[in-house]
C-alpha positions in Angstrom: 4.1 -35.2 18.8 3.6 -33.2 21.8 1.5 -30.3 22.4 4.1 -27.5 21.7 6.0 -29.3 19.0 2.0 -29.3 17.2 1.7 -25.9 17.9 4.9 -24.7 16.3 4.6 -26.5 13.2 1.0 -24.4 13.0 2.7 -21.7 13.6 5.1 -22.1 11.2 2.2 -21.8 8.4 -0.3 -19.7 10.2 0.1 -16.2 8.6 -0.3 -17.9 5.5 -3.5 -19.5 6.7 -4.4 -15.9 7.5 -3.9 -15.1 3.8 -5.6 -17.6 2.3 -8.4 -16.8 4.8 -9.0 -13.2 4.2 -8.8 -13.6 0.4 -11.6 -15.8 0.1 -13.5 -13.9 2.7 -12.7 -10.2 3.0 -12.9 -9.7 6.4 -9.7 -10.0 9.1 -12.2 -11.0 11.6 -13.3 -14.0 10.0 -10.3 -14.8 8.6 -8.8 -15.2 12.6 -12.1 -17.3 13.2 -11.3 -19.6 10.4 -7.7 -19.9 11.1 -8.9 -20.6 14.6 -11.5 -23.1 13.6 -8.3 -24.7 11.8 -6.2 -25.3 14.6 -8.5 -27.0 16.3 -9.3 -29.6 13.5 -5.3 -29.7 13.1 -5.0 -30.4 16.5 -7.5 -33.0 16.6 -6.4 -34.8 12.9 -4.5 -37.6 12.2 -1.7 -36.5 11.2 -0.2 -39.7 10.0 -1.2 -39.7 6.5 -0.7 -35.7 5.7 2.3 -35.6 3.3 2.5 -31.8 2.7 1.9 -29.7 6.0 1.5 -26.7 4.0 -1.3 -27.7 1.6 -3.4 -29.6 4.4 -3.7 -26.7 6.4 -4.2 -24.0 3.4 -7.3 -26.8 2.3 -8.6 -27.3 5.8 -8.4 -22.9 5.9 -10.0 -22.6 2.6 -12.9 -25.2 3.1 -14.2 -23.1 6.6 -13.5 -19.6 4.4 -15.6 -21.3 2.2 -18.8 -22.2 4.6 -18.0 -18.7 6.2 -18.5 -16.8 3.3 -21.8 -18.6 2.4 -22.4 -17.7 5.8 -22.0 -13.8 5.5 -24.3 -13.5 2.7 -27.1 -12.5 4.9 -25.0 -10.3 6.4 -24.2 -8.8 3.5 -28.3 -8.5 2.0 -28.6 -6.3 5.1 -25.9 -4.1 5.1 -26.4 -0.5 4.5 -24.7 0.6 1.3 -22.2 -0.8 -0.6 -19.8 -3.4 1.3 -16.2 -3.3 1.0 -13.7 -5.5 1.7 -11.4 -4.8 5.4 -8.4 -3.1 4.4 -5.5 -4.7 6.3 -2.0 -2.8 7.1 0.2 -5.4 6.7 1.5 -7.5 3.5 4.6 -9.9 4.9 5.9 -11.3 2.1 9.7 -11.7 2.5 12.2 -9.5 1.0 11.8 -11.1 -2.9 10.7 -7.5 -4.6 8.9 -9.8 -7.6 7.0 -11.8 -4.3 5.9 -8.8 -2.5 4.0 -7.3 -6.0 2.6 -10.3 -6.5 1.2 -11.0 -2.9 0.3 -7.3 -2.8 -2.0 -7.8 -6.1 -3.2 -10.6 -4.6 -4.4 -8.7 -1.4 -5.0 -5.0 -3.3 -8.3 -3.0 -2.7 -9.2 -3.7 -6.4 -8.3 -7.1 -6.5 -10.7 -8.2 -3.5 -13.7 -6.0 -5.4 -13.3 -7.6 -8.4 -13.2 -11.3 -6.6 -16.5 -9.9 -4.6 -18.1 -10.2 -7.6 -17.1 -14.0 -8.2 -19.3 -16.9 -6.6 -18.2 -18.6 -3.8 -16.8 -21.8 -5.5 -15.4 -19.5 -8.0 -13.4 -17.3 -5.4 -12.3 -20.2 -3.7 -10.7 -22.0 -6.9 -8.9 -18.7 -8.1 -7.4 -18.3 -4.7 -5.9 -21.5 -4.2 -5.0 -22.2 -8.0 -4.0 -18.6 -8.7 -2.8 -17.6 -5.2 -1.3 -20.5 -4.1 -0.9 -23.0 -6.9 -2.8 -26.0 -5.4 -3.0 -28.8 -8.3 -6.7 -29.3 -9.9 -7.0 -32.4 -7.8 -6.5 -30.5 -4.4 -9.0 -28.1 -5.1 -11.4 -30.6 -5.8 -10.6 -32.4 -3.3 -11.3 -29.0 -1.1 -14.5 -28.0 -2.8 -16.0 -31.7 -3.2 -15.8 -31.1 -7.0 -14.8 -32.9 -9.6 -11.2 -32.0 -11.5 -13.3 -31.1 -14.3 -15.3 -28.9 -12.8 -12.6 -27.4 -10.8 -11.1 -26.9 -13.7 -14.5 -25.0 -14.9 -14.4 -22.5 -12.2 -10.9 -21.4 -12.5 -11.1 -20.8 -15.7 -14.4 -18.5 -15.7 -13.2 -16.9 -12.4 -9.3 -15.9 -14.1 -11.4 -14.6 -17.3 -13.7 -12.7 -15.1 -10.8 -11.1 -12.8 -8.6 -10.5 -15.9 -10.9 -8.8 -17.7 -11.5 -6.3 -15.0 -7.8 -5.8 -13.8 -6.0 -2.5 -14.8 -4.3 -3.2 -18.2 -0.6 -2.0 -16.5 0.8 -2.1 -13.4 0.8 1.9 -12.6 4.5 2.7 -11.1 4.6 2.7 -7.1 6.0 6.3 -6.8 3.4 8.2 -9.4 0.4 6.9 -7.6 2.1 8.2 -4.3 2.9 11.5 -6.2 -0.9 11.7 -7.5 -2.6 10.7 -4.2 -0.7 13.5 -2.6 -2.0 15.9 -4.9 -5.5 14.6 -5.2 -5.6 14.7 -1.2 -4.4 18.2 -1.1 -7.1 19.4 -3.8 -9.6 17.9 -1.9 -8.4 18.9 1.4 -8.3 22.3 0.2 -11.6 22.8 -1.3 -10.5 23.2 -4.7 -13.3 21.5 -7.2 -11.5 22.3 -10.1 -8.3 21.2 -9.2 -9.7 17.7 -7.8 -11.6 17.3 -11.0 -8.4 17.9 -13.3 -7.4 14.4 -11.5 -10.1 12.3 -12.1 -11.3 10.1 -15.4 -14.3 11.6 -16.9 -16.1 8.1 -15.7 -14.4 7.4 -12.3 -16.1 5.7 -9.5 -16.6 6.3 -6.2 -17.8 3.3 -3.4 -18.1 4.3 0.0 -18.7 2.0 3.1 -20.0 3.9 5.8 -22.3 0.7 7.5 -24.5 2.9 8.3 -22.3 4.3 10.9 -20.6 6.7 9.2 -21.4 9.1 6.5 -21.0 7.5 3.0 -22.8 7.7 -0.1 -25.5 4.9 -0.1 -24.7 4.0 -3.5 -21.7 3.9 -6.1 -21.1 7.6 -7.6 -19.8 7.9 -11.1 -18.6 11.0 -13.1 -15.6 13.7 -12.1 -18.2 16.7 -10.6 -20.5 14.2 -9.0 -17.5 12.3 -7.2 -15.9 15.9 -6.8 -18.5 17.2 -5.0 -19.2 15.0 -2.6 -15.4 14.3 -1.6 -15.4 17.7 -1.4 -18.2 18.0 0.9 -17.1 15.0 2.3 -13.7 16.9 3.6 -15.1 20.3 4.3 -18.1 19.2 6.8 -17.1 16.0 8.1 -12.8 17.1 8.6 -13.3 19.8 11.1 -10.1 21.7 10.7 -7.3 20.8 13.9 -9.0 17.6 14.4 -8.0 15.2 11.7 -4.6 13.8 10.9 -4.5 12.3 7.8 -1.1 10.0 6.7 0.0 8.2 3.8 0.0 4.5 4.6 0.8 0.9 2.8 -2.6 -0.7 3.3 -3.2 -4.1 1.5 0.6 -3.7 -0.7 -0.5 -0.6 -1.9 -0.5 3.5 -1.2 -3.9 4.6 0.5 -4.4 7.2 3.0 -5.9 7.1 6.4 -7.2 9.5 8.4 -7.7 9.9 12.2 -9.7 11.5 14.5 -6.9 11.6 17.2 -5.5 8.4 17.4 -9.1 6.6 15.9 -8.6 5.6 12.4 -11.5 7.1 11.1 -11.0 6.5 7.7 -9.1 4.0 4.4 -9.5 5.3 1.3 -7.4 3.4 -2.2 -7.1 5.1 -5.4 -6.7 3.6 -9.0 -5.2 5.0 -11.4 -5.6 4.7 -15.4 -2.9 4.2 -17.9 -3.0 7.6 -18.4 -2.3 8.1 -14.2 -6.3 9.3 -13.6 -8.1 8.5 -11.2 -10.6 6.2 -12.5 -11.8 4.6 -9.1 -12.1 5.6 -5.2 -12.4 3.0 -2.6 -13.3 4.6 1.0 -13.8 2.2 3.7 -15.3 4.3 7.1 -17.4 1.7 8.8 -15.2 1.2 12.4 -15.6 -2.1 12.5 -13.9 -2.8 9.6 -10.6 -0.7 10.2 -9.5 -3.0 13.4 -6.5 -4.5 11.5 -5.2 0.1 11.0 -2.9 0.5 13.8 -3.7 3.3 15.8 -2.0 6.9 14.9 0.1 6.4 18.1 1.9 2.8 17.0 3.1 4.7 14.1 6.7 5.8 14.0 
């Protein structure tokens, strides 16, 4: 096979490399480096005894994830306040309507929280079983695990992850219609009105890194998480300067704000059955809004 024939037939399967990459990791960054890493074993395999293209690669993708995610955890023990997942602008997942909700889940803000809270080995299993439907014995064969205890993990990680997904699906349009209001409130100053929209118990988890103003720890309760949006939006939004959008971000409505054409800010609502809010992701760390297009590639 020569060089550019090799090359295509990776690129026939790298975004979904990407995919698999990012959900076991979090992070764009290192998903590129592992897809990266990948081509280079793939370009330096014998290929000769690979039956399915597809699920080589996604294993070969997945194993690196793997060792990279092991790899952030120090990382991660010295980050300042909470750590977020990088939010990522585009979904690509063909023109199916029932594909695109379910790669969007896949990829959503409160997905990749909930599977931030799985172990490695666990992560790893629900992705590729869950995500992309590898049999038992690939997985194993990916982790260097048994069937059985493959088997193990996916079963605790799907009972962990189902019982902390949203009970319904909330309808596209009314979280649209109540993140417009809830920005307005809060963009406006109004405490009461911004309170009205939260769940008596939401959450709040910013990610600042330490270079940008976020609360150092999770918030909880409608005035606390009031206030400091709030306050958030009346001293750190000085009035003229910031431009703030509605966006798809990870499959799902968010908005993003910019300091001219800077993305200075992500921030993902959930909603409760009863269309509260009931939890606020806000990612402001720059180094984690790369994969935001700039205000000026928007249309």
């Amino acid at each position: 096979m020569s060089d550019e024939q090799l090359a295509a037939e990776f690129a026939e399967h790298r975004a979904v490399l990407v995919g698999a990459a990012y959900r076991v990791v979090g992070s764009m960054v290192d998903a590129e480096d592992v897809v990266q890493e990948t081509w280079l074993r793939w370009a330096a395999a014998d290929r000769s005894e690979v039956r399915d293209v597809r699920a080589y690669l996604i294993r070969i993708t997945s194993r690196l994830a793997l060792n990279r995610l092991r790899q952030q955890k120090s990382r991660r023990e010295q980050y300042v306040g909470p750590w977020l997942p990088e939010p990522i602008a585009a979904t690509p997942a063909g023109d199916d309507p029932a594909a695109i909700a379910e790669v969007a889940d896949s990829v959503s803000m409160a997905m990749l929280v909930v599977l931030e809270t799985l172990t490695p080995l666990e992560r790893a299993a629900f992705v590729l079983r869950e995500v992309f439907d590898l049999s038992f014995s690939e997985i194993g064969d990916t982790l260097g695990r048994s069937e059985a205890a493959v088997r193990q993990l996916a079963h605790r990680a799907r009972e962990h992850v189902h019982a902390r997904q949203p009970r319904q699906r909330v309808d596209k349009a009314r979280h649209s219609e109540v993140t417009t209001q809830f920005l307005a409130a809060a963009w406006s100053g109004d405490l009461d009105q911004v309170v009205s929209l939260l769940a008596p118990d939401v959450v709040l988890v910013s990610d600042g890194g330490g270079k940008r103003k976020a609360a150092l720890r999770p918030l909880q309760g409608a005035d606390k998480v009031a206030r400091w949006l709030v306050g958030l939006f009346q001293k750190e939004v000085p009035e003229g300067r910031f431009d703030i959008r509605m966006a798809e971000v990870n499959g799902e409505p968010a908005f993003v704000a910019y300091d001219g054409d800077v993305v200075d800010s992500v921030a993902f609502l959930e909603l409760d059955p009863g269309d509260a809010i009931s939890q606020i992701y806000v990612v402001r760390n720059p180094d984690k809004l790369l994969a935001i297009p700039p205000k000026q590639a928007l249309p």
